[in-house]
C-alpha positions in Angstrom: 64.6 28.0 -14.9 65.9 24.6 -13.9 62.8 21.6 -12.7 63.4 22.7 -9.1 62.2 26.1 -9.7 59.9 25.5 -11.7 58.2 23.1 -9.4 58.4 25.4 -6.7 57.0 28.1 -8.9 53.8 25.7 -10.3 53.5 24.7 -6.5 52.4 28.5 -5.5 50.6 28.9 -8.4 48.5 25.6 -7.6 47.6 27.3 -3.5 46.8 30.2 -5.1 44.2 29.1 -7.4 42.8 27.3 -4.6 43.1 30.3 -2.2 42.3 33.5 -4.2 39.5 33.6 -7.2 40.8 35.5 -10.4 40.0 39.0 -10.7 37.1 38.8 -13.2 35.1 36.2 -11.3 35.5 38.2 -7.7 34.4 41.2 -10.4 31.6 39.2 -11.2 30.4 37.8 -8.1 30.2 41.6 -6.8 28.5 43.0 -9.4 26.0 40.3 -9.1 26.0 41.0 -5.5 25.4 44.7 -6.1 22.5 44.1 -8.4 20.4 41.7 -6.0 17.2 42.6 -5.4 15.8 40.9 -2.3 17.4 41.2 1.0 18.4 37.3 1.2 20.0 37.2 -2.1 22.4 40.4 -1.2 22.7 38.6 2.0 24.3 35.7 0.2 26.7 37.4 -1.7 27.9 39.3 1.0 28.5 35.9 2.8 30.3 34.7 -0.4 32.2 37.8 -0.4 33.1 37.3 3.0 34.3 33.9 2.3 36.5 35.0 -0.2 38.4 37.2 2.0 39.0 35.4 4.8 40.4 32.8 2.6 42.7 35.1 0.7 43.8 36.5 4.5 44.3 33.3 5.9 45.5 31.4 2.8 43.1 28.6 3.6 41.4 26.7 1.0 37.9 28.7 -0.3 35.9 25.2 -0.1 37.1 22.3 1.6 36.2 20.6 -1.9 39.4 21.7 -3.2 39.0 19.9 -6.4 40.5 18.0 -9.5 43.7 19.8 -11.0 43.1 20.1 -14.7 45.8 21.8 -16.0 45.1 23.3 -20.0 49.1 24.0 -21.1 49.9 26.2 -24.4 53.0 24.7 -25.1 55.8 26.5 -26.9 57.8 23.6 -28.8 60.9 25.8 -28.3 60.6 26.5 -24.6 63.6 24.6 -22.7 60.8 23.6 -20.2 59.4 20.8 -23.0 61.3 17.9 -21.9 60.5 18.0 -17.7 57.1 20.4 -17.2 55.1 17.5 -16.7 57.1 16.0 -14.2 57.4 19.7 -12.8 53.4 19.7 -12.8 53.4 16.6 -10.9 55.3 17.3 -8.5 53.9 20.4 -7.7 50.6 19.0 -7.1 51.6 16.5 -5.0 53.9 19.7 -2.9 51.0 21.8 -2.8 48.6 18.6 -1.4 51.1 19.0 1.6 51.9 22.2 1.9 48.5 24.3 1.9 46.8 21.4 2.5 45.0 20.5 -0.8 41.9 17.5 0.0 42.9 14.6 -1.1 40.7 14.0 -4.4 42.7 11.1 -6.6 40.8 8.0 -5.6 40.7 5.0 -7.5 37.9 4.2 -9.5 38.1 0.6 -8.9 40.4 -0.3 -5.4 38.7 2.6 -4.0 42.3 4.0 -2.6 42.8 7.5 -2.2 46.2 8.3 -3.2 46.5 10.9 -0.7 48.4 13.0 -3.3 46.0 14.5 -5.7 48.6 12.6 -8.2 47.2 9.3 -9.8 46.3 7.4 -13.2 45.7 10.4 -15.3 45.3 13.2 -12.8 46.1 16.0 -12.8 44.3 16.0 -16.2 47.0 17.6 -18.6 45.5 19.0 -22.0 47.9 20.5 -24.5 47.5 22.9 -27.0 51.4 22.5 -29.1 52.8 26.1 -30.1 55.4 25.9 -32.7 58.2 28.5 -32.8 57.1 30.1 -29.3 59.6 29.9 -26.5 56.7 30.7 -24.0 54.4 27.9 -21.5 51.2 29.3 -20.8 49.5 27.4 -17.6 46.0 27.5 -17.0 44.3 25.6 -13.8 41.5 24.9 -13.0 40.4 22.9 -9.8 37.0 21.3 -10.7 35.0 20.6 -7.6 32.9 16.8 -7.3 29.4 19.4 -7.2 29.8 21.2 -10.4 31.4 18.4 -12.2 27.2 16.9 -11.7 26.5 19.1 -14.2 28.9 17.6 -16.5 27.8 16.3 -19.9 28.9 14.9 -23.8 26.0 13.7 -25.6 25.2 13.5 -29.5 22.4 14.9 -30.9 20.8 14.1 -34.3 21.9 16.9 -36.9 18.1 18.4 -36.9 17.9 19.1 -33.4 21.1 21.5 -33.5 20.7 24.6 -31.5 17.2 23.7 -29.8 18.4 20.4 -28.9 21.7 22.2 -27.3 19.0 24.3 -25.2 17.1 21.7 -24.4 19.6 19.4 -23.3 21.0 22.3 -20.8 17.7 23.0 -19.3 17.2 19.3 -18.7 20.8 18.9 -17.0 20.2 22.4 -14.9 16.7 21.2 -13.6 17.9 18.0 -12.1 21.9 18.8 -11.2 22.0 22.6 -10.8 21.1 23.1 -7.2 23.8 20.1 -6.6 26.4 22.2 -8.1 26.5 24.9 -5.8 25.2 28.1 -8.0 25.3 30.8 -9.3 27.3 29.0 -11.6 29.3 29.6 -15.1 29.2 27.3 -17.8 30.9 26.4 -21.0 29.8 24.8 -23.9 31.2 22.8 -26.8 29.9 21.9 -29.8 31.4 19.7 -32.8 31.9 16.4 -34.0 32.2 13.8 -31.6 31.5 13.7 -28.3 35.4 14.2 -26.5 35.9 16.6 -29.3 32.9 18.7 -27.9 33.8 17.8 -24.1 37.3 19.2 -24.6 35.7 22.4 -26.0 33.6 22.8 -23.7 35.9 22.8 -20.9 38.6 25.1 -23.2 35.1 27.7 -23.3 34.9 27.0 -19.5 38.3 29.0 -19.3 37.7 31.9 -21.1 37.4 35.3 -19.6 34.2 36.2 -17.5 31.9 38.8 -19.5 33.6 38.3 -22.7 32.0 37.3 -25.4 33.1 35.3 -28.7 34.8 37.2 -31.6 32.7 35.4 -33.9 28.9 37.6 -33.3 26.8 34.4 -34.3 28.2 32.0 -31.2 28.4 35.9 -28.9 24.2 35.8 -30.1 24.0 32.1 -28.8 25.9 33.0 -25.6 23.5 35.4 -24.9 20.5 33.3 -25.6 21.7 30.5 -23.9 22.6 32.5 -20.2 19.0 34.3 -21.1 17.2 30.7 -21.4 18.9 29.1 -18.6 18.3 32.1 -16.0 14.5 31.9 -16.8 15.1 28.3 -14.6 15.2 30.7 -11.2 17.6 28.0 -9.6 18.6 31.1 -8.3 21.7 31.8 -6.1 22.5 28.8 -3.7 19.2 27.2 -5.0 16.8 29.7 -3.6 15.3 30.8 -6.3 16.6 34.4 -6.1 18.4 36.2 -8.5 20.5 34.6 -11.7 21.5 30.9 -11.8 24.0 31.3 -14.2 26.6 34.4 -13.9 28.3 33.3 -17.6 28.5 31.1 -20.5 30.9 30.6 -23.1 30.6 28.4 -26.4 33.8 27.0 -28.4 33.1 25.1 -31.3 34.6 22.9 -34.5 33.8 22.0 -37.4 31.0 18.8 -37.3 30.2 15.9 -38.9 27.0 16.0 -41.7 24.8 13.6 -39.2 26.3 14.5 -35.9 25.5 17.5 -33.4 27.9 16.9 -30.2 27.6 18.5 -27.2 29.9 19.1 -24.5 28.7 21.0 -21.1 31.5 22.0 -18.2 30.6 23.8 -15.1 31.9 25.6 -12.1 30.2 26.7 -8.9 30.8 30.1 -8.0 33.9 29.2 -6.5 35.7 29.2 -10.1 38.7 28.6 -9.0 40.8 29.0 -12.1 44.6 30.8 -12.5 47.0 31.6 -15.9 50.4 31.3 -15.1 53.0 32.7 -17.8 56.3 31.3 -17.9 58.7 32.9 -20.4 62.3 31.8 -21.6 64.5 34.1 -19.8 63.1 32.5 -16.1 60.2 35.4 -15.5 56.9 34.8 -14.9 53.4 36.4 -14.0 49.9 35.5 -13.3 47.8 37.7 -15.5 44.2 36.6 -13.5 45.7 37.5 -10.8 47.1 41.4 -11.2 47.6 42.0 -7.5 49.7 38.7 -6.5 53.2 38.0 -6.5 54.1 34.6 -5.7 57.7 35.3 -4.7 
């Protein structure tokens, strides 16, 4: 696959991340939907639903926020892609800007000009995760809305506040930001030893698969406790107080430091707009969060 079609290729991925929701969010919103209880709440998620669908019919944006492309890449070291996907990446964004259109979100933070391309000093946001011996590029998008970005936190705790501090913190940050962020929302958390370390995690949780819970069954029990704690808030769905705030949460974490507790907190708003793309050596592809889609 030469940097043409590969561009061309990231370029459809990119409108239909911002088009289409993955298959376990839409799964997630309509179960959600099905299991309202008052009449406005199911009202709202059939509105949501509706959304959804007129979007995916008229391939139109699903928010007009259409977000900050943050792109999490599971490199192969051997794929022949190494030396030109970020350029590929690039230029994809700045295709799919025109093309769908895409908002124009890359502004700079101190001339105040909007590049008008989504393409600027660091953005798209491009983290790695180096694979040695693999052949294979694993894409994963996410476009991260201005709303649930409020939410967005990395703060270090003292080592004895630990898991109640974590909680605490969350319920604090929900109380003030989460009606801003558009919910029900899904969250992911990081914990470890600085605070970037614990923001990158908590983004990387962000990613995971809706419903699924972590291998390891202490952080699954925190998962739990954490959604449990934060639904108890009744934000509710779009701020009314109805129904669950938070549809999922997901916890990554590393190792930590003997005095440090960091914390990272990443959020979406029910629009999760997030995509994997699968690029393998012999020029074939597929979107695995997306099982219906072909973007031929």
């Amino acid at each position: 696959m030469d940097e043409r079609e590969l561009t061309e290729i990231i370029s459809r991925f990119i409108i239909l991340v911002a088009t289409r929701l993955p298959d376990d969010v839409i799964t997630a919103l309509k179960a959600a939907g099905k299991s309202a209880e008052e009449p406005m709440e199911r009202q709202l998620f059939a509105t949501m639903l509706e959304n959804l669908e007129y979007a995916r019919k008229e391939r139109i944006p699903i928010c007009q926020d259409t977000g900050i492309p943050y792109f999490h890449i599971k490199l192969g070291l051997s794929s022949p892609a190494v030396n030109y996907l970020e350029k590929c990446v690039k230029k994809a964004v700045v295709k799919a800007t025109k093309e769908l259109p895409l908002r124009p979100n890359a502004v700079d933070p101190l001339t105040e000009v909007n590049t008008e391309t989504n393409v600027g000093r660091n953005v798209p946001w491009i983290d790695y995760e180096l694979v040695p011996g693999s052949e294979d590029v694993e894409i994963c998008l996410h476009l991260a809305g201005g709303g649930s970005s409020l939410v967005g936190r990395s703060v270090v705790l003292k080592p004895l506040e630990k898991i109640e501090g974590l909680i605490d913190n969350l319920l604090e940050v929900l109380t003030e930001y989460g009606v801003n962020a558009c919910p029900p929302l899904f969250l992911g958390i990081g914990i470890g030893a600085t605070m970037e370390m614990a923001a990158v995690l908590s983004k990387r949780a962000l990613l995971k698969t809706v419903g699924k819970r972590s291998e390891n069954p202490k952080i699954a029990k925190l998962e739990e406790t954490i959604l449990q704690s934060l639904n108890e808030l009744k934000i509710g769905t779009q701020g009314m107080g109805l129904g669950k705030s938070i549809l999922d949460v997901h916890v990554d974490y590393s190792a930590r430091h003997p005095t440090t507790f960091a914390v990272g907190i990443s959020a979406s708003c029910w629009v999760f707009r997030r995509g994997v793309l699968m690029l393998r050596r012999d020029g074939s592809f597929e979107v695995p969060t997306h099982r219906e889609v072909d973007l031929l």
